[in-house]
C-alpha atoms as one frame of an Amber mdcrd trajectory, in Angstrom:
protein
  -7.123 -12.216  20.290  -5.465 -15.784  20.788  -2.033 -14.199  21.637  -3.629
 -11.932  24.211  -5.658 -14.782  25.883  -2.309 -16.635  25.807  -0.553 -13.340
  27.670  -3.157 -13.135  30.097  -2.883 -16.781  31.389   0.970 -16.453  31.590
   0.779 -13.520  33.320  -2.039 -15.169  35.555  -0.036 -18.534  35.968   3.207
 -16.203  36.922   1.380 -14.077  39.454  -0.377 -17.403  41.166   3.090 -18.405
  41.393   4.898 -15.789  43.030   1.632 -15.743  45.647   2.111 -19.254  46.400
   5.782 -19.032  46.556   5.777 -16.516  49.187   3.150 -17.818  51.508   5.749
 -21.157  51.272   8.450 -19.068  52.410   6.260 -17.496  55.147   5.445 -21.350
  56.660   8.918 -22.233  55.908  11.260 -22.034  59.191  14.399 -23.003  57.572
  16.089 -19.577  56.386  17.802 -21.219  53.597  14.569 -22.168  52.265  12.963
 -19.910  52.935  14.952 -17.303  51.195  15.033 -19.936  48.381  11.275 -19.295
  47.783  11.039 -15.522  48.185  13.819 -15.624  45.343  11.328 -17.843  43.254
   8.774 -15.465  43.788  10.504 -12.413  42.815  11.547 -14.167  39.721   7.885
 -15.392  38.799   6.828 -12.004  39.139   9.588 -10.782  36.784   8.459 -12.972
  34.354   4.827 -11.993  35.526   5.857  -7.978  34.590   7.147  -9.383  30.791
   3.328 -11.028  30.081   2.318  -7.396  31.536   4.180  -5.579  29.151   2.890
  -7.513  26.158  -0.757  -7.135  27.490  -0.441  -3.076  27.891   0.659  -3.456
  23.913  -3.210  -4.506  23.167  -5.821  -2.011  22.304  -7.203  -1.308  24.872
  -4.871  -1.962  27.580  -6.577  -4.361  30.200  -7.007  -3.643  33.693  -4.450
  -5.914  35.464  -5.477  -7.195  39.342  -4.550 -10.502  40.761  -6.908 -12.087
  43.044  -6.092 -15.679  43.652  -8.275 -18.353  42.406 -10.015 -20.841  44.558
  -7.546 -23.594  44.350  -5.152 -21.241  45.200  -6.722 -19.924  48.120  -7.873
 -23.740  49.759  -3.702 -24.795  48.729  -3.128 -21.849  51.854  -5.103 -22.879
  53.900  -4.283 -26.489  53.928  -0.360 -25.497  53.452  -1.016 -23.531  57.285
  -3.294 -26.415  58.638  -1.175 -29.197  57.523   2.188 -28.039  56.491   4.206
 -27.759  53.143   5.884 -32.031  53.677   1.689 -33.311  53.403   0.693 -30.447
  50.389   4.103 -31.216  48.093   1.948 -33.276  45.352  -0.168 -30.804  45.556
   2.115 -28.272  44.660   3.893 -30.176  42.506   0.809 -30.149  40.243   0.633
 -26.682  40.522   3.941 -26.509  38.698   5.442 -24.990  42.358   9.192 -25.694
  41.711  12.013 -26.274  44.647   9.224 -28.991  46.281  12.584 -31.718  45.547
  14.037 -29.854  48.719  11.333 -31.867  50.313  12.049 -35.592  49.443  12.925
 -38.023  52.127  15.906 -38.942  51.322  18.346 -35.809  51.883  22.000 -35.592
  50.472  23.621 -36.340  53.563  22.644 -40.211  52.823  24.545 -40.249  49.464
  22.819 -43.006  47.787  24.616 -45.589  45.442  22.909 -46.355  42.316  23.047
 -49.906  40.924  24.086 -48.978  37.252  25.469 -46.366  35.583  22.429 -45.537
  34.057  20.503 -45.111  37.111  23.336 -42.551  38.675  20.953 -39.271  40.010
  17.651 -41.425  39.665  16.437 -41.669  43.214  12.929 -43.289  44.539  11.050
 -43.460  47.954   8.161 -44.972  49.127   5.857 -43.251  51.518   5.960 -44.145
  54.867   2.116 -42.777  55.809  -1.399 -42.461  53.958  -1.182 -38.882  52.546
  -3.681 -36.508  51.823  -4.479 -37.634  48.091  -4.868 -41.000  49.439  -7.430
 -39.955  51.764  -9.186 -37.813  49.106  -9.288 -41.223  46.798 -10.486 -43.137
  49.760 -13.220 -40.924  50.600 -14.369 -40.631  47.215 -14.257 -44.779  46.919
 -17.110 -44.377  50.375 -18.935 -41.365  48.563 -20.200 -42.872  45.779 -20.321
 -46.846  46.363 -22.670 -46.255  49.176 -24.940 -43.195  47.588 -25.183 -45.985
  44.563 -26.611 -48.562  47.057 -28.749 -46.078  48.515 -30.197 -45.112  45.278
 -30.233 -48.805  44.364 -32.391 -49.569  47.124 -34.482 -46.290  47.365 -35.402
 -47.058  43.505 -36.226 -51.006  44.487 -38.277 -49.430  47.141 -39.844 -46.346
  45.551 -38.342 -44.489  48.192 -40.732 -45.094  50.532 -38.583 -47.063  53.279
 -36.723 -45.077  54.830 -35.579 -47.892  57.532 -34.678 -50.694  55.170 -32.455
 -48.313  52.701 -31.268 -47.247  55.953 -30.072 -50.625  57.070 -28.751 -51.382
  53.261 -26.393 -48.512  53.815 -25.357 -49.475  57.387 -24.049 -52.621  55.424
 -23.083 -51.013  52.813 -20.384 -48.801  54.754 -19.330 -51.635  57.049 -18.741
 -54.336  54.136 -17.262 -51.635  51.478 -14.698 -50.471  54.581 -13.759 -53.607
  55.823 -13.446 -55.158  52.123 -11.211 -51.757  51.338  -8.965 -52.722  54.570
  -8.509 -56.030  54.226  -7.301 -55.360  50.765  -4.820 -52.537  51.664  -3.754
 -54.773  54.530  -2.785 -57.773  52.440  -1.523 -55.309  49.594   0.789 -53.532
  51.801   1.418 -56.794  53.753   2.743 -58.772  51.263   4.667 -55.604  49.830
   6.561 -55.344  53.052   7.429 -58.988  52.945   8.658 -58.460  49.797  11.218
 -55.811  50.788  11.896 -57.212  54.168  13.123 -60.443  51.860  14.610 -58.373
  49.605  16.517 -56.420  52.135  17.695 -59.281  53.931  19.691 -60.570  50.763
  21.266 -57.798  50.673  22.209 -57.937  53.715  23.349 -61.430  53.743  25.698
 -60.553  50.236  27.447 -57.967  52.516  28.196 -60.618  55.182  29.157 -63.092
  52.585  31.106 -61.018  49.556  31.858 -58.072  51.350  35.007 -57.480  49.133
  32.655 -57.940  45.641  30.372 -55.578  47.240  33.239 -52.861  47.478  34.428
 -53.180  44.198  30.899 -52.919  42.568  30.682 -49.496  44.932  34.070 -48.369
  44.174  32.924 -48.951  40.058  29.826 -46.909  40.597  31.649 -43.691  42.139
  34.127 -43.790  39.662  31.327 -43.594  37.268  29.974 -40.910  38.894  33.076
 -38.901  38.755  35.732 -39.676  41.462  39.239 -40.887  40.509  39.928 -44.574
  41.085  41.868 -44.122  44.339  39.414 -41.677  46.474  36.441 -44.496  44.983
  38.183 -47.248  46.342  38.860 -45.372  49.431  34.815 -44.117  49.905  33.758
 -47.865  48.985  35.582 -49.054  51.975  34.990 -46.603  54.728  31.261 -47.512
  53.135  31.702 -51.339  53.498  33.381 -50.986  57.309  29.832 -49.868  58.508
  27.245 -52.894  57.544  24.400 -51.229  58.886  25.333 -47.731  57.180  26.183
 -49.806  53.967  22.901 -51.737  53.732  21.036 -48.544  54.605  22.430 -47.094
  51.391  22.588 -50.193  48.883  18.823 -50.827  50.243  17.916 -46.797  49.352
  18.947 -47.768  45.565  18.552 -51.083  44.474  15.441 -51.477  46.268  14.045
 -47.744  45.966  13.382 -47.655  49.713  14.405 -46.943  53.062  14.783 -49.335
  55.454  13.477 -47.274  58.268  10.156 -46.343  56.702   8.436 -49.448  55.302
   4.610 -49.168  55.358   2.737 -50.283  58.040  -0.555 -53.236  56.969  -2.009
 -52.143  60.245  -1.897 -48.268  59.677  -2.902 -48.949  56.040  -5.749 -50.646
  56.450  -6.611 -48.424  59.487  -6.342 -45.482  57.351  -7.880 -47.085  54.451
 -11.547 -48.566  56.617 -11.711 -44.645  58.158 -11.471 -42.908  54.818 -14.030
 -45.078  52.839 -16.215 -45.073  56.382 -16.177 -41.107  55.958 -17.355 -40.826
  52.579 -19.896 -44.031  52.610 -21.130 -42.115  55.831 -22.528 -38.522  53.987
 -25.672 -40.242  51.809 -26.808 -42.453  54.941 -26.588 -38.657  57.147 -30.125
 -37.441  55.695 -31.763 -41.198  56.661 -30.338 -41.437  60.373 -32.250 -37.914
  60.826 -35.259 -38.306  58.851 -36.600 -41.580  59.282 -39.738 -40.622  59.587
 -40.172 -39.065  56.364 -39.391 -39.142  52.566 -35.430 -38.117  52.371 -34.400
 -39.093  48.684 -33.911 -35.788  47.943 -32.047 -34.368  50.877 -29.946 -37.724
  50.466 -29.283 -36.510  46.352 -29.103 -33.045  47.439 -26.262 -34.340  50.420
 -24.445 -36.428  48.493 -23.969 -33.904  45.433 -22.817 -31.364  47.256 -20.068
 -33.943  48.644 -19.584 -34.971  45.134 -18.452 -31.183  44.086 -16.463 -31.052
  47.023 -14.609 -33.845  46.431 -13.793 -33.408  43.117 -12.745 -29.813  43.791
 -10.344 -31.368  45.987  -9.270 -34.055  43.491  -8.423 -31.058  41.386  -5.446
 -30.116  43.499  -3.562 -32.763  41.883  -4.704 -33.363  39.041  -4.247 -29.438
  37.977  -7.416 -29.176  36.290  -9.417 -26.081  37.445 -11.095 -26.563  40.985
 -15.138 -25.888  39.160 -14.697 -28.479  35.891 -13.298 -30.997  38.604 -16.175
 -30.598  41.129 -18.438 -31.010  37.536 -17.324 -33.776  36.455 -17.266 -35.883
  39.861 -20.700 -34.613  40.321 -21.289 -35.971  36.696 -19.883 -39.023  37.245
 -21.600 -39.854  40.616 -24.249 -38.576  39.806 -24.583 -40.808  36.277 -23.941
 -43.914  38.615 -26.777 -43.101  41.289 -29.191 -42.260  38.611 -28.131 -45.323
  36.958 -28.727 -47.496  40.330 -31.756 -45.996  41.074 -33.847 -46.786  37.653
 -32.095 -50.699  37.800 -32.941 -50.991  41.591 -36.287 -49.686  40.220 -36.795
 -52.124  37.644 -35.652 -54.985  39.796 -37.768 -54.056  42.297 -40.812 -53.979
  40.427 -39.432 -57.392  38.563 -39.364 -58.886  42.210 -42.502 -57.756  43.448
């Protein structure tokens, strides 16, 4: 029973592949990709037909029909809506192979590593808030602000609408500001950082611009070249300062000059995501104020609780239902916890 379990989810995992790898190739509008995708679907579906043939072995033989899951189906939609670049960690998690095709930094740039060691390691920073980001930041709104709502409905027995209302209001403003100014100094003083870091570099070009094309010409040698074409790539390399710090910068500093974060768009992006989430508990009191909502604003705020975690599954892999379970859990253990202390403090205090 165990090894046909085991054969049905390979088969399953195969067949989710090949789907996914052909509606890739279908937004794809490069044909070298996207020929490189239908090829990794017809493959996972080879492999799919091998779990098939060890499932027909069983007694009885099971009735075999893929119908995608619905992680599967909400990756397509978002893949059409906001294109394959945004959904790669997604994907990634979904063990989607061929997303390296995607990095930043292409081949063309031929980066220099450091140290020998570090020859075909490559890193990038991202120059945008992405889509997990948001997810995260939303989540951050979602349940800081349904735990001061609770907090205050308890301390209030639920019974004013208008000053849980206004505790919300401030809620939302102070937890997005607070989450902006944070990003702003975080990315801020990482920028500074690199900007410093970067402009060593570039001053040890200007200054020991023959030790720099040695320690170049050393690394391609390492990395395969004879000693003469190394020395000869290290110096067409050092001739062009800007083209050489652009490269040293990509490797020793695992960045790219060009795309630093922005503080500004950070903490933009950062205030807006928490404001979205803190904003779904406070929806039920802006249109009811007039009568009891604690229960619309539970009933609210755990449906965007199952929602979000559904959407946290996408990269952590876990299956889209136990992840919107266990953020409803969660939030909802911390707004049941807020309510009964707001409730005792409340009753303390009065």
């Amino acid at each position: 029973m165990a090894d046909h379990h085991h054969a049905y989810d390979g088969w399953r995992e195969e067949k989710r592949s090949a789907y996914l790898y052909r509606i890739i190739a279908e937004a794809e509008t490069d044909a070298v990709r996207r020929h490189l995708f239908f090829e990794l679907a017809e493959a996972a579906d080879k492999q799919a037909a091998i779990w098939e043939t060890r499932l027909h072995q069983s007694t009885p033989p099971p009735m075999l029909h893929y119908r995608p899951d619905l992680r599967s189906r909400l990756v397509v939609l978002l893949i059409r809506t906001l294109g394959l670049h945004t959904l790669k960690p997604i994907l990634s998690a979904m063990k989607i192979r061929g997303m390296g095709i995607y990095t930043r930094n292409a081949p063309d740039h031929h980066p220099i590593p450091d140290k020998v060691e570090d020859i075909g390691q490559h890193h990038q920073i991202s120059g945008h808030l992405n889509l997990r980001a948001a997810v995260f930041g939303i989540n951050d709104g979602l349940i800081s602000n349904a735990s001061l709502i609770m907090g205050m409905s308890g301390a209030t027995l639920g019974g004013q609408n208008r000053i849980v209302l206004i505790a919300g209001l401030a809620g939302l403003l102070a937890g997005a500001f607070s989450m902006a100014s944070g990003e702003y100094v975080s990315v801020r003083s990482q920028r500074e950082m690199y900007e410093h870091q970067i402009e060593l570099e570039r001053e040890e070009l200007t200054q020991y611009p023959e030790e720099e094309e040695a320690e170049v010409a050393l690394i391609y040698v390492a990395k395969g070249m004879n000693e003469d074409e190394a020395r000869r790539a290290a110096k067409k390399l050092i001739a062009d300062p800007d083209r050489a710090l652009d490269m040293l910068a990509r490797e020793e500093l695992g960045l790219n000059p060009n795309e630093l974060d922005s503080p500004w768009s950070a903490a933009l992006s950062s205030f807006l995501a928490f404001c979205v989430g803190a904003a779904i508990p406070l929806l039920p009191l802006l249109f009811g104020q007039q009568r009891d909502t604690l229960t619309e604003v539970i009933l609210v705020t755990a449906a965007a609780l199952f929602m979000v975690g559904t959407s946290i599954s996408l990269f952590t892999g876990r299956h889209a239902l136990a992840g919107g379970l266990r953020m409803l859990l969660i939030g909802g253990a911390a707004g049941a916890a807020s309510f009964y202390i707001g409730h005792a403090l409340g009753v303390k205090l009065n």
